[in-house]
C-alpha positions in Angstrom: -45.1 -18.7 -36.9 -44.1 -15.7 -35.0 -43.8 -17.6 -31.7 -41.4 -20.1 -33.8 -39.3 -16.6 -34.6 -38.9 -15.5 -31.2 -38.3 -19.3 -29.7 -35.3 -19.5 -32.6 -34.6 -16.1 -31.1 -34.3 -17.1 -27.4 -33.1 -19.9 -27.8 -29.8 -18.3 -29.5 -29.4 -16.1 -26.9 -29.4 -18.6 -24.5 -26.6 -20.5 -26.4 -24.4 -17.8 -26.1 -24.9 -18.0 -22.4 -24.8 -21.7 -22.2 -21.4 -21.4 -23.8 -20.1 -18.8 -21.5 -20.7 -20.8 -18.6 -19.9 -24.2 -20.5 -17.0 -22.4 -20.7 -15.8 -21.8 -17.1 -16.7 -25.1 -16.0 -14.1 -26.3 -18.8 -11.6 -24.3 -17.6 -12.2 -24.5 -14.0 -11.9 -28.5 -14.8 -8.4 -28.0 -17.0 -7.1 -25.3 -14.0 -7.8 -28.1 -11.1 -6.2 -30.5 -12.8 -2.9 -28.8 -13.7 -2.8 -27.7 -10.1 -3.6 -31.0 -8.4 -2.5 -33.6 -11.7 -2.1 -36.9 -9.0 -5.3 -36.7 -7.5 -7.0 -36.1 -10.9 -5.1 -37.8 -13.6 -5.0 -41.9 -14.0 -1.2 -43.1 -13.5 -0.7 -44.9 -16.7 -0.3 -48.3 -16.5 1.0 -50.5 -19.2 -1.9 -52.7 -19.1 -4.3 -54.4 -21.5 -7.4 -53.1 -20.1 -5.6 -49.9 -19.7 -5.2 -49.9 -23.9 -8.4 -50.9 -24.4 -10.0 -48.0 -22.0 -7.7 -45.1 -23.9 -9.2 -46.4 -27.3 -12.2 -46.6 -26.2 -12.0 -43.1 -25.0 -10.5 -41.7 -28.4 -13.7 -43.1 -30.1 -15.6 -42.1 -28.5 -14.2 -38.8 -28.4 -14.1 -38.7 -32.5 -17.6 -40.6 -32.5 -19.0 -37.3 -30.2 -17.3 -34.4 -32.4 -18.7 -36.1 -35.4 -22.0 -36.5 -33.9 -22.1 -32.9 -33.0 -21.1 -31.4 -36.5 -23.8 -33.8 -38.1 -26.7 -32.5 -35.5 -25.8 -28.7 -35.9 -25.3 -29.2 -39.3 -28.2 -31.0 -40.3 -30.8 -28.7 -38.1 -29.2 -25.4 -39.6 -30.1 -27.1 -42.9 -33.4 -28.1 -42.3 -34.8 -26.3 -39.6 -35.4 -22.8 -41.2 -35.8 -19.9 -38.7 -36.8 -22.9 -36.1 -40.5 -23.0 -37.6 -40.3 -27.2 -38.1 -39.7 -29.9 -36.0 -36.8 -31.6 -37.4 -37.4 -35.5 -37.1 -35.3 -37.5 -39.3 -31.6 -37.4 -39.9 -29.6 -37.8 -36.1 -32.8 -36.4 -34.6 -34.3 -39.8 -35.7 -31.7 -41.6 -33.4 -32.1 -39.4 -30.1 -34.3 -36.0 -29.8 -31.4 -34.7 -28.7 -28.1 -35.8 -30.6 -26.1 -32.5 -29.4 -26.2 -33.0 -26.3 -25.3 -36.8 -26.8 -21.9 -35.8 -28.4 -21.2 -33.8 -25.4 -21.7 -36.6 -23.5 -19.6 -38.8 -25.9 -16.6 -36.4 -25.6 -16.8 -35.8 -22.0 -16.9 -39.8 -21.4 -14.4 -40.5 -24.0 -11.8 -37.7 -22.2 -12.6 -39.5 -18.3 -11.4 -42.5 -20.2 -7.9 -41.7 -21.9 -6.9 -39.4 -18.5 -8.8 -39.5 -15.7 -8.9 -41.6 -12.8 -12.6 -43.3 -12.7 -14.1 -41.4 -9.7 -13.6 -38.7 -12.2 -16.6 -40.6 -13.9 -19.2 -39.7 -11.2 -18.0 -36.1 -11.2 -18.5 -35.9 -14.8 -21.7 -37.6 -15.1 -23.2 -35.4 -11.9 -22.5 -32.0 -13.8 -23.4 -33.2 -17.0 -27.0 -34.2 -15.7 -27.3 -31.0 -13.8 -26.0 -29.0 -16.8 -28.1 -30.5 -19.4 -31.0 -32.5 -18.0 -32.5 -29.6 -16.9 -31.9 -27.8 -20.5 -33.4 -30.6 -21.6 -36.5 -30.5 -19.7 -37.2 -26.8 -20.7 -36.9 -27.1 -24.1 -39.1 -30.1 -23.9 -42.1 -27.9 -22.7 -41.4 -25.1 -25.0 -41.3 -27.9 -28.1 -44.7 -29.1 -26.5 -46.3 -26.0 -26.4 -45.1 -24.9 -29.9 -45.7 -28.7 -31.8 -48.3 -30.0 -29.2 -49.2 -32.9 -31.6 -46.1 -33.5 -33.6 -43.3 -33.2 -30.7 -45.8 -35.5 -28.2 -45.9 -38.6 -31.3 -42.3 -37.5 -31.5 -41.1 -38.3 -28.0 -42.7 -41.9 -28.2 -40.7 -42.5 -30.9 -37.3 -41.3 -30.1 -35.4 -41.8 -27.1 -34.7 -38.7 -25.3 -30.5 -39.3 -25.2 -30.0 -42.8 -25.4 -30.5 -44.5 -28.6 -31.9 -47.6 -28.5 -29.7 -50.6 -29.4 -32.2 -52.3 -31.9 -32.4 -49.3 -33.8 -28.8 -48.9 -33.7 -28.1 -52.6 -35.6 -31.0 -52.2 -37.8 -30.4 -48.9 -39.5 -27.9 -47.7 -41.8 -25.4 -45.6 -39.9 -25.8 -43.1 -43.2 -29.4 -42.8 -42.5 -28.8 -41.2 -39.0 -25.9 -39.5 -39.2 -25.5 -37.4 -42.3 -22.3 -35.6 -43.1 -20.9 -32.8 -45.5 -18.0 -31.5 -46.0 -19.5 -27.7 -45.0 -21.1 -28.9 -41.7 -17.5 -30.7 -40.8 -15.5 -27.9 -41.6 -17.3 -25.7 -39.2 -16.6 -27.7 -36.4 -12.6 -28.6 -37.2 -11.3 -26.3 -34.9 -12.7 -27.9 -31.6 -12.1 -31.4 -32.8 -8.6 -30.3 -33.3 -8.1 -29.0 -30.7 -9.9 -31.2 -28.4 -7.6 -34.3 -30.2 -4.2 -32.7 -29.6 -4.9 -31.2 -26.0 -5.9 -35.0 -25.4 -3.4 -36.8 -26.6 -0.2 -34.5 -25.5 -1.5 -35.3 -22.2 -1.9 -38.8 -22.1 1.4 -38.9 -24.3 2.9 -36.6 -21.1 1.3 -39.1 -18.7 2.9 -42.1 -20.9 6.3 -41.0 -21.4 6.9 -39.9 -18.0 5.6 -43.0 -16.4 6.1 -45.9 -18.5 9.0 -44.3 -21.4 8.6 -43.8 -24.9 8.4 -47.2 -26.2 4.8 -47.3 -24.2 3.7 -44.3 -25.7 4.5 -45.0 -29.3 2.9 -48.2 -28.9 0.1 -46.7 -28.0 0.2 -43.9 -30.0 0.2 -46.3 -33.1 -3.1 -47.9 -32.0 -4.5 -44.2 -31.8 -3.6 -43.5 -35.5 -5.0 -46.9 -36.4 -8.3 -46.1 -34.7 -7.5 -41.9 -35.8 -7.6 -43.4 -39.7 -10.6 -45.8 -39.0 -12.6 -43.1 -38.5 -11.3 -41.2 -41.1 -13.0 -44.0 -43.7 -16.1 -43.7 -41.8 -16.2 -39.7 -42.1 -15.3 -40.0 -46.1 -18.1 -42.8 -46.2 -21.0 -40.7 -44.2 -20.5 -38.0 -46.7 -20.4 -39.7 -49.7 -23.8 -41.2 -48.6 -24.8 -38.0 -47.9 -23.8 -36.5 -51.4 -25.7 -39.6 -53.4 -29.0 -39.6 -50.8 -29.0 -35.5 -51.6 -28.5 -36.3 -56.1 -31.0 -39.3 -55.6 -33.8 -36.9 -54.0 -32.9 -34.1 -56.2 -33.4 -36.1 -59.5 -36.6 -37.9 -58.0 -37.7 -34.6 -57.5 -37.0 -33.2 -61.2 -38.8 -36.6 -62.5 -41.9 -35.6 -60.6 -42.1 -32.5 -62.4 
C-alpha cells in the first residue's frame, strides 16, 4: 500500500495549500466587505421572513461546523495512513461530507448578512474551488480502489444527500460525534459564531435598535441551545455504538 502512503502524503500537502489560499479568499471576502459594507451587507429589516432567513442561516452554520468535526474526525479514526476507503459513518451520507460543511457554513453566513446576490457569488467560487478538488481526488480514489470506490459512487451521492436517506436513517448513524473530534474544531466554530453574530447584532442595532436585536438574539440562543441537545445526543450515541461493538467483539472471542 505504498501508493496509499504517498496519496495520504500528497494529499496533506495539498491541504496546507488549500488552506493558504482558502485563506485569502476569506479575507479578501471580509476586507471588501468592511470597505464597501452597503453594497455587500443585507439592511436588516424587521421582518418575518427576514427572522426566519437569519435562523436558518445560524443552523445551518452550526449544522456545517458539526458536520465538519464529525468527517475529520471520523476519517482520522478510521482511515489509517489513507490505506482504506472509509464508507460508513458521514461518508455514508455524501462521499464528500467536508466539503458539504463548507458549503453549509458558507450558505448559512449569505443568509444572516448578506444581501442575496451575494448567493451567486458564493456559490460560483465554491464550485470553482471545490468541484474541481473534487473531480481530482475522484480519479486518484479510482485508480487506488478501482472496484470499491466505483460500487461506492453508486451508492453515495457525491455532495448532496439524498432526502430518502435523510428521513430514513438515524441521524446518529451518519453523523458520529466525540468529545476529542469536537474539541479540535472549537476554535473555528467559535470564532465563526461570534464574528457572525456581532455583525448581524451591528447591522440590527444600528438599523432597527436594540429591542430588534435582542429579540432576535433570543431566538439565536433558542436555536444556539437546540443544537447543543443534539451535539450531547450524537455523542452519547456515539459512546454506546463504540461499548456495544467493543463487548460484541469480546463475546466473539
Amino acid at each position: 500500500m505504498a501508493g496509499a502512503h504517498i496519496f495520504a502524503l500528497s494529499a496533506s500537502i495539498k491541504m496546507k495549500r488549500r488552506l493558504k489560499i482558502n485563506g485569502l479568499i476569506i479575507f479578501l471576502a471580509i476586507l471588501l466587505s468592511a470597505m464597501f459594507p452597503r453594497i455587500f451587507f443585507r439592511r436588516q429589516e424587521a421582518a418575518s421572513w427576514d427572522e426566519f432567513t437569519e435562523i436558518f442561516g445560524i443552523a445551518f452554520i452550526i449544522l456545517g461546523q458539526i458536520l465538519r468535526a464529525s468527517s475529520r474526525g471520523y476519517k482520522a479514526d478510521y482511515s489509517g495512513r489513507g490505506d482504506s476507503l472509509i464508507q460508513d459513518g458521514p461518508y455514508a451520507l455524501v462521499r464528500n461530507p467536508m466539503y458539504l460543511g463548507i458549503f453549509l457554513i458558507g450558505l448559512g453566513i449569505v443568509l444572516m448578512l448578506f444581501h442575496w446576490w451575494i448567493l451567486i457569488v458564493f456559490l460560483s467560487i465554491f464550485i470553482w474551488r471545490y468541484f474541481l478538488l473534487i473531480f481530482k481526488e475522484e480519479k486518484k480514489l479510482l485508480a487506488m480502489f478501482p472496484g470499491s470506490y466505483a460500487d461506492y459512487q453508486q451508492k453515495v451521492p457525491r455532495l448532496l444527500p439524498s432526502p430518502t436517506q435523510l428521513l430514513q436513517k438515524d441521524i446518529a448513524k451518519y453523523l458520529p460525534l466525540k468529545l476529542t473530534w469536537l474539541k479540535k474544531e472549537i476554535g473555528s466554530i467559535f470564532a465563526v459564531l461570534l464574528i457572525v453574530l456581532f455583525v448581524e447584532g451591528w447591522e440590527d442595532t444600528k438599523t432597527e435598535g436594540i429591542k430588534v436585536y435582542l429579540k432576535e438574539a433570543a431566538l439565536f440562543l433558542i436555536t444556539i441551545i437546540l443544537f447543543i441537545f443534539l451535539i450531547i445526543h450524537l455523542i452519547k450515541c456515539t459512546n454506546n455504538q463504540q461499548e456495544d461493538a467493543a463487548n460484541k467483539s469480546k463475546n466473539s472471542l
